[in-house]
GUGUBA-363632 format. One record per residue (C-alpha): residue in three letters; x, y, z. Coordinates in steps of 0.5 Angstrom, whole numbers, padded with zeros to 4 digits, always signed. Layout:
BEGIN
ALAXYZ ...
END
This chain:
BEGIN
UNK-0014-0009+0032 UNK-0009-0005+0029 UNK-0003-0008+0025 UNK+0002-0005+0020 UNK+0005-0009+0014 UNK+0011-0009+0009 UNK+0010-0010+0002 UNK+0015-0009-0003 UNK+0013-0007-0009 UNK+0016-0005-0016 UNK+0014+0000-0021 UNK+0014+0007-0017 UNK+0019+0011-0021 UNK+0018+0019-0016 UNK+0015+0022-0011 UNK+0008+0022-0015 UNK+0008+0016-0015 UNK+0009+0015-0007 UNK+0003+0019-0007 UNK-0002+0016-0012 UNK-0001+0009-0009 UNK-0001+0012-0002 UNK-0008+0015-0004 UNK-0011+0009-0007 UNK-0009+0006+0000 UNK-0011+0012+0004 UNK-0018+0011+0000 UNK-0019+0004+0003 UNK-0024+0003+0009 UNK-0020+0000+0016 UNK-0013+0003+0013 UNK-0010+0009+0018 UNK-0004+0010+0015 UNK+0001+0009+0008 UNK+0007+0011+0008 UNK+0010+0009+0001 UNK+0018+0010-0002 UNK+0020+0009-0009 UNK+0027+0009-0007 UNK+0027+0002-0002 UNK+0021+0001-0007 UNK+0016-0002-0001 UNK+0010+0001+0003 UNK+0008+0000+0010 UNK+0001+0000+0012 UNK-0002+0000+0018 UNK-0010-0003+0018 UNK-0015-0005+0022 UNK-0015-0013+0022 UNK-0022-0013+0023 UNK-0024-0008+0016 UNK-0019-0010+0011 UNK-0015-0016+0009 UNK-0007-0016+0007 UNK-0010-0020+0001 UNK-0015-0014+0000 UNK-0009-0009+0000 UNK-0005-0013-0005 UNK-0010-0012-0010 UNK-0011-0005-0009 UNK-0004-0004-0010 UNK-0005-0008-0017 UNK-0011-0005-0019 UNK-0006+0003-0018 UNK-0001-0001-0023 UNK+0004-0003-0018 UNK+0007-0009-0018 UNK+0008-0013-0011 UNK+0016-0016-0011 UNK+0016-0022-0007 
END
């Protein structure tokens, strides 16, 4: 089942680094779409429940060199 999420998430300073998070996102299996903004510092997510994890896309995040924001 498709659901979408909202993460807030520091450390994205440009439109590179929109593009750069959204790529690691995109790479990830049951992901279908990213859309990253560095202004409202968060990213939106719609996955495939049954593919992938909000868990499994956190550390993706933490292992592109963002920061999760509570």
């Amino acid at each position: 089942m498709t659901v979408s999420v909202s993460l807030n998430v520091s450390g994205m300073k440009c439109g590179g680094c929109e593009a750069s998070l959204s790529n690691a996102l995109t790479a990830l299996t049951g992901v279908t779409q990213v859309k990253a903004s560095h202004l409202q510092k968060r990213v939106d997510v719609e996955f495939d429940d049954q593919q992938i994890s909000v868990d499994d896309i956190e550390d993706a995040i933490v292992d592109a060199g963002f920061k999760l924001e509570d």
